[in-house]
PDB file of N, CA, C and O in Angstrom:
ATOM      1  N   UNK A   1       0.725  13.121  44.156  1.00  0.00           N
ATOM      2  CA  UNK A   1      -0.229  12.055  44.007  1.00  0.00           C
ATOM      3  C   UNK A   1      -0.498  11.466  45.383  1.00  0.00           C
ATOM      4  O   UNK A   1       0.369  11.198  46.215  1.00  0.00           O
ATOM      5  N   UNK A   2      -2.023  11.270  45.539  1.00  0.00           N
ATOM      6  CA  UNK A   2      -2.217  10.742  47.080  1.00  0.00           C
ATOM      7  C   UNK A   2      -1.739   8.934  47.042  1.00  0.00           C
ATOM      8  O   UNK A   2      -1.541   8.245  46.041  1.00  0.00           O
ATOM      9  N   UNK A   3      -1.676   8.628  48.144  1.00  0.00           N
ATOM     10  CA  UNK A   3      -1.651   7.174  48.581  1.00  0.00           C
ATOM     11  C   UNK A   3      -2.745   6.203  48.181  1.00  0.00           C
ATOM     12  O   UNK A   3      -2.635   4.978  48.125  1.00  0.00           O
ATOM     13  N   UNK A   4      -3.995   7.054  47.866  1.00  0.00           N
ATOM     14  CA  UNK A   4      -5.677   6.146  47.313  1.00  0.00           C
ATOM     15  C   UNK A   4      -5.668   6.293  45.687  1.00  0.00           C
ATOM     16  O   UNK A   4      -6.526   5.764  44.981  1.00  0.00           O
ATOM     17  N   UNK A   5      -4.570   7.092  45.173  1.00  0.00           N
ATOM     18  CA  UNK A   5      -4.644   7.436  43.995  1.00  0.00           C
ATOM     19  C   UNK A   5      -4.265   6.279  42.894  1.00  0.00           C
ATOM     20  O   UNK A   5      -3.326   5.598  43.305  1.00  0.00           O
ATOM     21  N   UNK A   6      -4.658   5.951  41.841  1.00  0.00           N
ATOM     22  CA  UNK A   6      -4.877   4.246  40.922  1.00  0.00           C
ATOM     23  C   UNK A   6      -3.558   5.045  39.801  1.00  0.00           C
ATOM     24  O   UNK A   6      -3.479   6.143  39.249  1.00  0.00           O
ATOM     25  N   UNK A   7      -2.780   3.975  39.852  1.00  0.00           N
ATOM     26  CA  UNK A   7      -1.983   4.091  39.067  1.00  0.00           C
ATOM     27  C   UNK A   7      -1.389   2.937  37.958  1.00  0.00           C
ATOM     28  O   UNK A   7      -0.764   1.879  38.039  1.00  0.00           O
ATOM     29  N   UNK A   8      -2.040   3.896  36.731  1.00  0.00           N
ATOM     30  CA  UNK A   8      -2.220   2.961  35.607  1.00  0.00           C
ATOM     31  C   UNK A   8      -1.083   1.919  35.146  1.00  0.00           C
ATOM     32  O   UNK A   8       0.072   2.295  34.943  1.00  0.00           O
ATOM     33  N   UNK A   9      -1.442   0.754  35.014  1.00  0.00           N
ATOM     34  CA  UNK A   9      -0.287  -0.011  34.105  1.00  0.00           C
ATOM     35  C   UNK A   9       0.319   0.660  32.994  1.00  0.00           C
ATOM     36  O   UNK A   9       0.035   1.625  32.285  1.00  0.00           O
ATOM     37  N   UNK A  10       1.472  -0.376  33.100  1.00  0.00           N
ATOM     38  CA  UNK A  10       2.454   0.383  32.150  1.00  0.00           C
ATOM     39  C   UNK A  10       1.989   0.065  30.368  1.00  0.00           C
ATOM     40  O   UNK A  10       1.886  -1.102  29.991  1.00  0.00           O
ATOM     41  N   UNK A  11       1.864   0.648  29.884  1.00  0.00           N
ATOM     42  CA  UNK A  11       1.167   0.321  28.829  1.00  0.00           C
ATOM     43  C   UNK A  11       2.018  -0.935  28.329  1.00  0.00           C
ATOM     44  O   UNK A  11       3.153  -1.193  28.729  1.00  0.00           O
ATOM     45  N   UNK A  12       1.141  -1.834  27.192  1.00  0.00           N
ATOM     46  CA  UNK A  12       1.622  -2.600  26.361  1.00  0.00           C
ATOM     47  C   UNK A  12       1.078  -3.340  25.867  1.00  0.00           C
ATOM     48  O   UNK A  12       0.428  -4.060  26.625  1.00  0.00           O
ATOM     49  N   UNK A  13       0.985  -3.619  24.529  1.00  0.00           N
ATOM     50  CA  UNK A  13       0.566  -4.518  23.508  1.00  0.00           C
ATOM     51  C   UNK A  13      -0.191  -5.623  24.090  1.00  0.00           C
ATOM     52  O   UNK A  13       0.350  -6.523  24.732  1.00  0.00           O
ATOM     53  N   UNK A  14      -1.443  -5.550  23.866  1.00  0.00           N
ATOM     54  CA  UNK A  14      -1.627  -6.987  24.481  1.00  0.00           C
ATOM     55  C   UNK A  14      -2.588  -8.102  23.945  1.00  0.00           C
ATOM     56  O   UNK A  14      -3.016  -9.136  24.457  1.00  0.00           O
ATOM     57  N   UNK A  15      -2.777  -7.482  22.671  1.00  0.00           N
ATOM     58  CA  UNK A  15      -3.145  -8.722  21.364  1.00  0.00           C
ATOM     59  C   UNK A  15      -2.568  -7.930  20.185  1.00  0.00           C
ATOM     60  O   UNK A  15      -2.660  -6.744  19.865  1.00  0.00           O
ATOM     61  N   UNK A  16      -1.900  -9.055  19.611  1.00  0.00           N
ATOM     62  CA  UNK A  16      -1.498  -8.384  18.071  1.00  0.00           C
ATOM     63  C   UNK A  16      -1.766  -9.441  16.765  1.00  0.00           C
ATOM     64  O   UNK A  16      -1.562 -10.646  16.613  1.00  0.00           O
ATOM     65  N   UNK A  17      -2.164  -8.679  16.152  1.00  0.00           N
ATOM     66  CA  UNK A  17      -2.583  -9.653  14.306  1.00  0.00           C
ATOM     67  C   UNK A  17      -1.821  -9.070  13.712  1.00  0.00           C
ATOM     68  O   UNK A  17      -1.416  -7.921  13.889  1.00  0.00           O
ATOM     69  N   UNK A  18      -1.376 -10.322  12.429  1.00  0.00           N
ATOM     70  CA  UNK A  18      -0.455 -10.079  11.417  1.00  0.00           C
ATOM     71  C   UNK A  18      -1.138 -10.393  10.009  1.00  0.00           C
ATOM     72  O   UNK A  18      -1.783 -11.438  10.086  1.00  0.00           O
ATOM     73  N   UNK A  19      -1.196  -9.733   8.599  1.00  0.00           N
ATOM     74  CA  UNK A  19      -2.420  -9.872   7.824  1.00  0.00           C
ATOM     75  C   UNK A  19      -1.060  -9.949   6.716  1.00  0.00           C
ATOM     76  O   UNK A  19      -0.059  -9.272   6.951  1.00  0.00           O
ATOM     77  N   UNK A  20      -1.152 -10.929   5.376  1.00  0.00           N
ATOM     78  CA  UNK A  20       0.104 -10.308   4.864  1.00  0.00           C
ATOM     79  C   UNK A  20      -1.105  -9.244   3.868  1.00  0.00           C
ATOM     80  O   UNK A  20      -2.329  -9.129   3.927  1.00  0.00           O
ATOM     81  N   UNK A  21      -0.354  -8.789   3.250  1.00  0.00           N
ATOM     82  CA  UNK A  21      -0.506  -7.306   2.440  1.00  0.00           C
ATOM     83  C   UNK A  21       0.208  -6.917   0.846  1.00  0.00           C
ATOM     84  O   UNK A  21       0.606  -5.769   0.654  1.00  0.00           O
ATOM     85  N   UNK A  22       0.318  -7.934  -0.210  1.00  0.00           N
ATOM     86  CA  UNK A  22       1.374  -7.763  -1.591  1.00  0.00           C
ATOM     87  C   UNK A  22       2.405  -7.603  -0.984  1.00  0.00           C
ATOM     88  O   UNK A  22       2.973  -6.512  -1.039  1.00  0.00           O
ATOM     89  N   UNK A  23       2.952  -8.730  -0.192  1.00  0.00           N
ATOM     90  CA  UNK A  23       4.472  -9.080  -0.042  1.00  0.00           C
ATOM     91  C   UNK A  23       4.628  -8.209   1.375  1.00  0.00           C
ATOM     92  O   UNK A  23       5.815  -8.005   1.629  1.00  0.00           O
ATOM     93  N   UNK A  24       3.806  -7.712   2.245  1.00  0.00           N
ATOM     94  CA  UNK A  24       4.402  -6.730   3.272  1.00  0.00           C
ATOM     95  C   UNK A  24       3.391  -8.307   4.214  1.00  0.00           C
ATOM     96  O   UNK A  24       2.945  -9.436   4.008  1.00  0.00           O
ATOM     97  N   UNK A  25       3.535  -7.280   5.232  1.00  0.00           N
ATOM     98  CA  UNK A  25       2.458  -7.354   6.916  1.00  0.00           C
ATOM     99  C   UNK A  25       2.550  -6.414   7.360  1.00  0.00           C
ATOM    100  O   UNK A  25       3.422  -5.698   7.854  1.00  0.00           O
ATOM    101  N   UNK A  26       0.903  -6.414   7.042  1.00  0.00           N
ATOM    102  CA  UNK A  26       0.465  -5.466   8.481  1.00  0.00           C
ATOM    103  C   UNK A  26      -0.390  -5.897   9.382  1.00  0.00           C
ATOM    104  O   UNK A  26      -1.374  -6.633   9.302  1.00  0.00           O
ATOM    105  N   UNK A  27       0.100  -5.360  10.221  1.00  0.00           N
ATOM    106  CA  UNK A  27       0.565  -5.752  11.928  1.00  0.00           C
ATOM    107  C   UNK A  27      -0.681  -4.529  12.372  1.00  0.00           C
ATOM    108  O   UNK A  27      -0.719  -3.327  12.110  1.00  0.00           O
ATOM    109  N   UNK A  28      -1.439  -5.221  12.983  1.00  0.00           N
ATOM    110  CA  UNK A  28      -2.407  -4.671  14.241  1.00  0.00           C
ATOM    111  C   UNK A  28      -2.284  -4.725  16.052  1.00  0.00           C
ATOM    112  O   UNK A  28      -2.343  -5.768  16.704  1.00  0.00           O
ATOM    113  N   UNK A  29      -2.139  -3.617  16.512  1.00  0.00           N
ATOM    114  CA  UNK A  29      -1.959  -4.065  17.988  1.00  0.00           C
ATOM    115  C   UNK A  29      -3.171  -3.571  19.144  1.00  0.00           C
ATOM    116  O   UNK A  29      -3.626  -2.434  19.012  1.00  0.00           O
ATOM    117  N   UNK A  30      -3.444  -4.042  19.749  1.00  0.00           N
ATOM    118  CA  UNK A  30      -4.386  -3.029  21.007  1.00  0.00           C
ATOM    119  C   UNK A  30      -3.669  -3.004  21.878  1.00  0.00           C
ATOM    120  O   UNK A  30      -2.712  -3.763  22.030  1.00  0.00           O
ATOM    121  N   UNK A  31      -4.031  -2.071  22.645  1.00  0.00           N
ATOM    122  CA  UNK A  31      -3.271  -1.704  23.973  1.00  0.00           C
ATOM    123  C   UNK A  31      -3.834  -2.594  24.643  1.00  0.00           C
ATOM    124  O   UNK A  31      -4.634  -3.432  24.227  1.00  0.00           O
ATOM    125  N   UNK A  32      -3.147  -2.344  26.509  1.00  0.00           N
ATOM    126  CA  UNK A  32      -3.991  -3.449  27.440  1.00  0.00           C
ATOM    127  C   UNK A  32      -4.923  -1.889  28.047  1.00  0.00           C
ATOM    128  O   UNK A  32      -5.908  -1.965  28.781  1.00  0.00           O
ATOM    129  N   UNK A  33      -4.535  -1.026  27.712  1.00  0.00           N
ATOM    130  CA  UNK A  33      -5.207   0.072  28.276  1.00  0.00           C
ATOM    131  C   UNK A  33      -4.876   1.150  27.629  1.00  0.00           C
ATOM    132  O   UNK A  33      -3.738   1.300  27.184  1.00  0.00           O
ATOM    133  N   UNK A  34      -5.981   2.185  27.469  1.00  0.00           N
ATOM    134  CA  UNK A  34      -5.410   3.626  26.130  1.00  0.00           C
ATOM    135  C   UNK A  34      -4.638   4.026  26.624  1.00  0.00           C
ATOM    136  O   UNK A  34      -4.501   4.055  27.847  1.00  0.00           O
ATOM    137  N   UNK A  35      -3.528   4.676  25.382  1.00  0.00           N
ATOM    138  CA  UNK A  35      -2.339   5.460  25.633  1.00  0.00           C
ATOM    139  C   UNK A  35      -2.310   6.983  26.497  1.00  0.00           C
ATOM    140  O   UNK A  35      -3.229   7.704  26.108  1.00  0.00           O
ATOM    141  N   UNK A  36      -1.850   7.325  27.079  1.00  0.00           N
ATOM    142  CA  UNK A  36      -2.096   8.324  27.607  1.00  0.00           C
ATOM    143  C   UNK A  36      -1.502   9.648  26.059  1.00  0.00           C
ATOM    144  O   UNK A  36      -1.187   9.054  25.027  1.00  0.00           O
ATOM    145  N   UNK A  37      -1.433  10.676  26.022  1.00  0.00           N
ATOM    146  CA  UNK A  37      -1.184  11.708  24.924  1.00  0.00           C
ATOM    147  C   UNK A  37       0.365  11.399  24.776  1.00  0.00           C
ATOM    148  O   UNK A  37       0.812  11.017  23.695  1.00  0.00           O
ATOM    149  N   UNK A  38       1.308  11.602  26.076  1.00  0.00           N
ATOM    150  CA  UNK A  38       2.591  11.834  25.342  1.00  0.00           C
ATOM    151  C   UNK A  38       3.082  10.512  25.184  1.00  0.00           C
ATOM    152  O   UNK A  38       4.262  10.625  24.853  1.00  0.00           O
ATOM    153  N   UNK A  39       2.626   8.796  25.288  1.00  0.00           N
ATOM    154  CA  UNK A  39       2.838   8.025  25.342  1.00  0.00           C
ATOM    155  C   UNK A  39       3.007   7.410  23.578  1.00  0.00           C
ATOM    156  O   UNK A  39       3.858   6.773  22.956  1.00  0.00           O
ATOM    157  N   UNK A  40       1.372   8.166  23.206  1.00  0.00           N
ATOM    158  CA  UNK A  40       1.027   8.891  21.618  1.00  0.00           C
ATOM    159  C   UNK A  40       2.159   9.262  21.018  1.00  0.00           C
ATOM    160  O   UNK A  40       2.840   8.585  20.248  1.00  0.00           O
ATOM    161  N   UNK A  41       2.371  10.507  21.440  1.00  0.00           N
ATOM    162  CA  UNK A  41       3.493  11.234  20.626  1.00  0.00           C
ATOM    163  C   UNK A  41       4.746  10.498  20.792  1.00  0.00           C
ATOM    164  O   UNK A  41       5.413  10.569  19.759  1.00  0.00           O
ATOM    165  N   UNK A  42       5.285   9.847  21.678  1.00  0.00           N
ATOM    166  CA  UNK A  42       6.615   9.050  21.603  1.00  0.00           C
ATOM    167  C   UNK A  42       6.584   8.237  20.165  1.00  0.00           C
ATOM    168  O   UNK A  42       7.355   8.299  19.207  1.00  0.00           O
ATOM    169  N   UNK A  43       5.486   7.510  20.368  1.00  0.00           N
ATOM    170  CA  UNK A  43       5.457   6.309  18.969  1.00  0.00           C
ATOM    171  C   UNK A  43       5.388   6.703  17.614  1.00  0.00           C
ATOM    172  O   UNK A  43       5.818   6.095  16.634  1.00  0.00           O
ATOM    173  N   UNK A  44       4.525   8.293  17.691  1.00  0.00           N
ATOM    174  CA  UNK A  44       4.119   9.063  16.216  1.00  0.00           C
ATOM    175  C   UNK A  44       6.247   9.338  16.027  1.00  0.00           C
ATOM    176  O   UNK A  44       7.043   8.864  15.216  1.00  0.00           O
ATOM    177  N   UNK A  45       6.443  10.335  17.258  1.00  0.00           N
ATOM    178  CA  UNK A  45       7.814  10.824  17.008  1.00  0.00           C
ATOM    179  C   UNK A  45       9.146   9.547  16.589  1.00  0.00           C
ATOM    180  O   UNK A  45      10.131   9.870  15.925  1.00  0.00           O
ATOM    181  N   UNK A  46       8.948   8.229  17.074  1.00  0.00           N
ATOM    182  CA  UNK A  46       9.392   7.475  16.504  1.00  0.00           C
ATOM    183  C   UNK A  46       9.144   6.989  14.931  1.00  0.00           C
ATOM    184  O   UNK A  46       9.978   6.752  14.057  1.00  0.00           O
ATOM    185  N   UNK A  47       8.207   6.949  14.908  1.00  0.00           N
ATOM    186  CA  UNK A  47       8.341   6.680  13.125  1.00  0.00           C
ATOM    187  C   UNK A  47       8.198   7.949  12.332  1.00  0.00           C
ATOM    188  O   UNK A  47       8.501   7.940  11.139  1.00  0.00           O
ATOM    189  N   UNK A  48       7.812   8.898  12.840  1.00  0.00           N
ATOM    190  CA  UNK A  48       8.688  10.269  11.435  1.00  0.00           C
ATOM    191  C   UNK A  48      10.046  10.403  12.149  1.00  0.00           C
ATOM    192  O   UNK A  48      10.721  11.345  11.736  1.00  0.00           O
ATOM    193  N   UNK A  49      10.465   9.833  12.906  1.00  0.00           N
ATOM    194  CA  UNK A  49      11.926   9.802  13.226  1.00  0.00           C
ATOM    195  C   UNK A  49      12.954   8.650  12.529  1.00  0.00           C
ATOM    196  O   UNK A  49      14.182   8.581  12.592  1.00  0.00           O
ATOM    197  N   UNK A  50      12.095   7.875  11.920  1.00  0.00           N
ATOM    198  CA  UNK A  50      12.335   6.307  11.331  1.00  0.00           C
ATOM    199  C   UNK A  50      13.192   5.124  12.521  1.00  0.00           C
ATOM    200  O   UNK A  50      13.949   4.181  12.291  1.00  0.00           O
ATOM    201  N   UNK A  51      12.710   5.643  13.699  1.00  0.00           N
ATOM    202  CA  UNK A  51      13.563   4.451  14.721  1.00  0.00           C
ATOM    203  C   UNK A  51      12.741   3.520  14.491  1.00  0.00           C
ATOM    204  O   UNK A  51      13.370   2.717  15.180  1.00  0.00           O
ATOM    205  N   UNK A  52      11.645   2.753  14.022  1.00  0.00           N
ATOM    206  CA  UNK A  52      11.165   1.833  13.110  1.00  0.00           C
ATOM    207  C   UNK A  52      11.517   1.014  12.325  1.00  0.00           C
ATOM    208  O   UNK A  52      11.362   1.340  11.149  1.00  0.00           O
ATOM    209  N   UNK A  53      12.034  -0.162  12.557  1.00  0.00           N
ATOM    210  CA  UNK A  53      12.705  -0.566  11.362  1.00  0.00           C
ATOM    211  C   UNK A  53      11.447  -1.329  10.261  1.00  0.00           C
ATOM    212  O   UNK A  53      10.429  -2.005  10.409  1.00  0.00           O
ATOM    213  N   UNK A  54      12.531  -0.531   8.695  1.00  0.00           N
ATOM    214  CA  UNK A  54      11.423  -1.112   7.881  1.00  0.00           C
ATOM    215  C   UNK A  54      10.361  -0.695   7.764  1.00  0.00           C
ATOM    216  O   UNK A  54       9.829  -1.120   6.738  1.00  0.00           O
ATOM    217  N   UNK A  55       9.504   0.231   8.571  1.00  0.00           N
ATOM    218  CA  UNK A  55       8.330   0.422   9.070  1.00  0.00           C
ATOM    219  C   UNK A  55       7.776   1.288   7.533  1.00  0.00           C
ATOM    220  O   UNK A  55       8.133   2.351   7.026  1.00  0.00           O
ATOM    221  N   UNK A  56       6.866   0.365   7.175  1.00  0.00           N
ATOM    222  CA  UNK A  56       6.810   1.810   5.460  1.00  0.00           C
ATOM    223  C   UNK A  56       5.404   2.341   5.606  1.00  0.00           C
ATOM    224  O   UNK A  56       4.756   2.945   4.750  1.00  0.00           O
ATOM    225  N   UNK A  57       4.902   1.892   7.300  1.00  0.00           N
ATOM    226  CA  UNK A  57       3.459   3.057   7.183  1.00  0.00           C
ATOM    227  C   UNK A  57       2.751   2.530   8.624  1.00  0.00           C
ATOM    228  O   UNK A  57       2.386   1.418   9.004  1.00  0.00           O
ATOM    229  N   UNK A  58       2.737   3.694   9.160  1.00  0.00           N
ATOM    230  CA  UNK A  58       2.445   3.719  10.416  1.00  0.00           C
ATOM    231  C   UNK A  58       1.551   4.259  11.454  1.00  0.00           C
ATOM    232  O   UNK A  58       1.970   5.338  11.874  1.00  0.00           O
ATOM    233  N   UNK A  59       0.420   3.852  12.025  1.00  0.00           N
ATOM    234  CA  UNK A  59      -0.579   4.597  13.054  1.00  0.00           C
ATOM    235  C   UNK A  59      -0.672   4.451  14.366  1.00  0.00           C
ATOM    236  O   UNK A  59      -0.352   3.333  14.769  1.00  0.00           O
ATOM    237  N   UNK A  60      -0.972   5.140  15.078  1.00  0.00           N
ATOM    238  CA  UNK A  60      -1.198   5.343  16.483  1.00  0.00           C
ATOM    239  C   UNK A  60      -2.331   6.218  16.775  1.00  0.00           C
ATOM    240  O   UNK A  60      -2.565   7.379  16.440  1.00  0.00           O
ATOM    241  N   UNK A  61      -3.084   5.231  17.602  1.00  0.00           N
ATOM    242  CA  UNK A  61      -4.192   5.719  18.309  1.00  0.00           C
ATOM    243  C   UNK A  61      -4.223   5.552  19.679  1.00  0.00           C
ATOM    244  O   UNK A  61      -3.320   4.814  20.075  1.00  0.00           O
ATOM    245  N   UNK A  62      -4.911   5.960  20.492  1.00  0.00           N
ATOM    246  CA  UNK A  62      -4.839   5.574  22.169  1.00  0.00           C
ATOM    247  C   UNK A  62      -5.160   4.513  22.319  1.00  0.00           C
ATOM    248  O   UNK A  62      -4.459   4.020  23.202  1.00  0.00           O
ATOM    249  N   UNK A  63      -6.179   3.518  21.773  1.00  0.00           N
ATOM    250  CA  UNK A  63      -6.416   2.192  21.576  1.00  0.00           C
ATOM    251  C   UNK A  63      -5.165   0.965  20.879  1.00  0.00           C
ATOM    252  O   UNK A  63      -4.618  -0.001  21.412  1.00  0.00           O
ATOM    253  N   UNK A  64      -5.083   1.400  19.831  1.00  0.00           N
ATOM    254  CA  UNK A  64      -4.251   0.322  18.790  1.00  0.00           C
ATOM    255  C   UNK A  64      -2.664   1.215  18.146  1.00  0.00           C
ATOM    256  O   UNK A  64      -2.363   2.406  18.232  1.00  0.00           O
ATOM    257  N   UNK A  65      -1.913   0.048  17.516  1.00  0.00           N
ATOM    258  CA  UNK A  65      -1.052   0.876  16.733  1.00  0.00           C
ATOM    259  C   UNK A  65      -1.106  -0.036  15.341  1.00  0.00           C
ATOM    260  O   UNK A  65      -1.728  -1.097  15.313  1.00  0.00           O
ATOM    261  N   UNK A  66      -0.726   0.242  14.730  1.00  0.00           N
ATOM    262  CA  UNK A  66      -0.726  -0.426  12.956  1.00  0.00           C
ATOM    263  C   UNK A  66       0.695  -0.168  12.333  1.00  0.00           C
ATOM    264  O   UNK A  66       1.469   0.679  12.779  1.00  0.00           O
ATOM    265  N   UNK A  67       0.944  -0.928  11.330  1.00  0.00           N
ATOM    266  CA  UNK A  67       1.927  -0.632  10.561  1.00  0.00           C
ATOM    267  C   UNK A  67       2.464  -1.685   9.509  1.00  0.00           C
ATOM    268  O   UNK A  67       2.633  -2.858   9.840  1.00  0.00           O
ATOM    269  N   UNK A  68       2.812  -1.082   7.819  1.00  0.00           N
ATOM    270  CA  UNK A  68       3.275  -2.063   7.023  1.00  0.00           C
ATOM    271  C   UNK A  68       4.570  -2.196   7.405  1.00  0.00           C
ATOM    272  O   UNK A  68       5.313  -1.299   7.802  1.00  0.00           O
ATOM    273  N   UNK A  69       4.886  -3.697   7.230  1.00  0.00           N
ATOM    274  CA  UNK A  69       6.532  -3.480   7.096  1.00  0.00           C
ATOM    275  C   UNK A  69       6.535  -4.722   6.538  1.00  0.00           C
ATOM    276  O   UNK A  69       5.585  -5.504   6.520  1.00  0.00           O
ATOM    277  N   UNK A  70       8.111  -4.965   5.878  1.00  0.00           N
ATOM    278  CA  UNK A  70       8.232  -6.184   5.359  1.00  0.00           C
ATOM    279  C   UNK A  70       8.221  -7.434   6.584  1.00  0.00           C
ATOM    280  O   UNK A  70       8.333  -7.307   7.803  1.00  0.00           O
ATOM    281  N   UNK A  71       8.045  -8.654   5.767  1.00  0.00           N
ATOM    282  CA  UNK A  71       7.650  -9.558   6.990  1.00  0.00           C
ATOM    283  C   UNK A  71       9.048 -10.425   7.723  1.00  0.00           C
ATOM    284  O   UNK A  71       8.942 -11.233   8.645  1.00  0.00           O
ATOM    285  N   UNK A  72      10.169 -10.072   7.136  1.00  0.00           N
ATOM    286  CA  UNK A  72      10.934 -10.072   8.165  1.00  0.00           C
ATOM    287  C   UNK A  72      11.470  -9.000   9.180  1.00  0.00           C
ATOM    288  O   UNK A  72      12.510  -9.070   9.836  1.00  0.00           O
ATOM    289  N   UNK A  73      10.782  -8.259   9.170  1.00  0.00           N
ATOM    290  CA  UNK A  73      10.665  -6.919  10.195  1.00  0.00           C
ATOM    291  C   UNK A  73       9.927  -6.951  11.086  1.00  0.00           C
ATOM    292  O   UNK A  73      10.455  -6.533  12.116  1.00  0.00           O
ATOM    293  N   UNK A  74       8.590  -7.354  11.235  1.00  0.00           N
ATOM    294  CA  UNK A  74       7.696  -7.463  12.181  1.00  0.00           C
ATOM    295  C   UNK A  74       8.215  -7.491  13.377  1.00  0.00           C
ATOM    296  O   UNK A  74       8.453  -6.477  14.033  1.00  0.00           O
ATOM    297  N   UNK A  75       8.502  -9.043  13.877  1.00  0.00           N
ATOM    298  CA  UNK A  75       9.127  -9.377  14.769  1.00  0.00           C
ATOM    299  C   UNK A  75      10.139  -7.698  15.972  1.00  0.00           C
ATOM    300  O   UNK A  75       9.932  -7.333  17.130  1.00  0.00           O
ATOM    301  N   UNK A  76      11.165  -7.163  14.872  1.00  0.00           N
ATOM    302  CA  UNK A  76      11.990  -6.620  15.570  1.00  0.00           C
ATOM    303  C   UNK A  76      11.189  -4.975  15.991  1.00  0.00           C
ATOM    304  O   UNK A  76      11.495  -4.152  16.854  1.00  0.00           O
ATOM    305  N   UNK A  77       9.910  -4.977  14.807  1.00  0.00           N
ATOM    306  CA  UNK A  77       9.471  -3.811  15.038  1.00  0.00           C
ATOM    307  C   UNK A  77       8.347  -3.860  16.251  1.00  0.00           C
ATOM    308  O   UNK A  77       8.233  -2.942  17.063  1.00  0.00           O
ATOM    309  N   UNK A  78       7.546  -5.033  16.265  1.00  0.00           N
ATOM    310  CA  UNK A  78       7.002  -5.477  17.570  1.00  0.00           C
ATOM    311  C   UNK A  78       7.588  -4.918  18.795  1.00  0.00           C
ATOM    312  O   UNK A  78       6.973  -4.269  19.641  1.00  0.00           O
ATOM    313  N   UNK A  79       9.284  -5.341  18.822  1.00  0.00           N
ATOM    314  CA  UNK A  79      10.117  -5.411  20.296  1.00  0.00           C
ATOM    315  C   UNK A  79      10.385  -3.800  20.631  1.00  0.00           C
ATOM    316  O   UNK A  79      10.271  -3.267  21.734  1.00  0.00           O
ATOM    317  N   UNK A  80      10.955  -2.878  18.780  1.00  0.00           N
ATOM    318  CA  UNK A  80      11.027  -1.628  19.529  1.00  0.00           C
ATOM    319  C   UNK A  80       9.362  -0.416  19.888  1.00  0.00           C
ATOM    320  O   UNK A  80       9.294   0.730  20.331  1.00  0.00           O
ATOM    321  N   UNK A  81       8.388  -1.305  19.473  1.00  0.00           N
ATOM    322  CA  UNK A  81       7.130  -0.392  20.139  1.00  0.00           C
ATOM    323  C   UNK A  81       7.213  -0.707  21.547  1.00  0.00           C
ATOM    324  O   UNK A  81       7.125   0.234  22.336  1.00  0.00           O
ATOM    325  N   UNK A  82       7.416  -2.245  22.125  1.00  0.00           N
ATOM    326  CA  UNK A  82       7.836  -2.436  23.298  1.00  0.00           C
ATOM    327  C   UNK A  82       8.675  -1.797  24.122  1.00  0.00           C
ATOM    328  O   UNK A  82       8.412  -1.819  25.325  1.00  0.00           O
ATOM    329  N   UNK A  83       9.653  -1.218  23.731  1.00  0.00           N
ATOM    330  CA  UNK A  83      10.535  -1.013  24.443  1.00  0.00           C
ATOM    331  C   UNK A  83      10.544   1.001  24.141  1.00  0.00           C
ATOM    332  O   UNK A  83      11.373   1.813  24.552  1.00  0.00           O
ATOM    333  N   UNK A  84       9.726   1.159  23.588  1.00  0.00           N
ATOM    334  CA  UNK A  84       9.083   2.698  23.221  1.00  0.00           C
ATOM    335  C   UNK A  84       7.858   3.264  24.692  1.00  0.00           C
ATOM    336  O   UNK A  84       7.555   4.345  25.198  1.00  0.00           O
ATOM    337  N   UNK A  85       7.592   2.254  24.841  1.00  0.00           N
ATOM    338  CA  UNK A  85       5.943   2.344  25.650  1.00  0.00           C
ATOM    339  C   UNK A  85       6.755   2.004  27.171  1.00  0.00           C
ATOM    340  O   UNK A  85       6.338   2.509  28.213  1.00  0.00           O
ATOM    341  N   UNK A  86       7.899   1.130  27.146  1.00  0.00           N
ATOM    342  CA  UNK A  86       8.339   0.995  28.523  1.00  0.00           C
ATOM    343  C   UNK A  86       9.114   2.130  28.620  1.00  0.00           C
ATOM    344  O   UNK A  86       8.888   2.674  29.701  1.00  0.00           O
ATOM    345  N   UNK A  87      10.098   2.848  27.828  1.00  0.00           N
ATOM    346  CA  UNK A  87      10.418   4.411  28.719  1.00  0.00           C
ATOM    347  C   UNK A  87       9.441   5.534  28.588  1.00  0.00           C
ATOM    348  O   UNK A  87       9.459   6.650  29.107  1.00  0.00           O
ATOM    349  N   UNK A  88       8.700   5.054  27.883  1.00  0.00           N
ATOM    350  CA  UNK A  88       7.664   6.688  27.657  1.00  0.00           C
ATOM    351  C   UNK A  88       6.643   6.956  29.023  1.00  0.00           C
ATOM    352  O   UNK A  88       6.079   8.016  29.296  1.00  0.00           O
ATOM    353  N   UNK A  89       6.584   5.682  29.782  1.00  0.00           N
ATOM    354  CA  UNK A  89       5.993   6.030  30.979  1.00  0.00           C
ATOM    355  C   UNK A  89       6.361   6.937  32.078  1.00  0.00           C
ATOM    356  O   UNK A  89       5.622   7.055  33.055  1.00  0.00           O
TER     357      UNK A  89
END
C-alpha cells in the first residue's frame, strides 16, 4: 500500500433503532461506512455460529445489520457486533 493511499475507518455501528416486535426487539444498525466482504462474512459466520447471544434472526448487509432478540439481549448483542467488526479489520 502506497503512503497517498486512504485508509478506511474501522468499521462501526453508527446509528442504531430498537422497534419492539411480540415480546422481542428488533434492532436496526447502519454502518459509518459499507462493510468490506470478509468483514460480511465474520458477522454472517457469527450468527450460524450462534456467538450471538439470544440472537433468534439475523442480517447483514454492507450497509446495515438487523436482528430479533429478546429485549434483554440487545444491549449485550449490540457490544459483541462491536467487538466482531473491531477484529475483523
Amino acid at each position: 500500500m502506497s503512503e497517498n493511499a486512504a485508509i478506511a475507518p474501522r468499521a462501526k455501528v453508527s446509528f442504531r433503532s430498537v422497534f419492539p416486535v411480540y415480546g422481542a426487539r428488533l434492532a436496526i444498525g447502519r454502518f459509518n461506512r459499507p462493510l468490506a466482504d470478509n468483514e460480511c462474512r465474520t458477522l454472517r459466520r457469527a450468527w450460524e455460529r450462534s456467538r450471538l447471544p439470544g440472537v433468534e434472526d439475523f442480517e447483514v448487509t454492507a450497509n446495515q445489520v438487523s436482528f430479533v432478540t429478546p429485549p434483554v439481549a440487545v444491549d449485550a448483542t449490540w457490544r459483541s457486533i462491536d467487538t466482531l467488526l473491531a477484529t475483523s479489520s
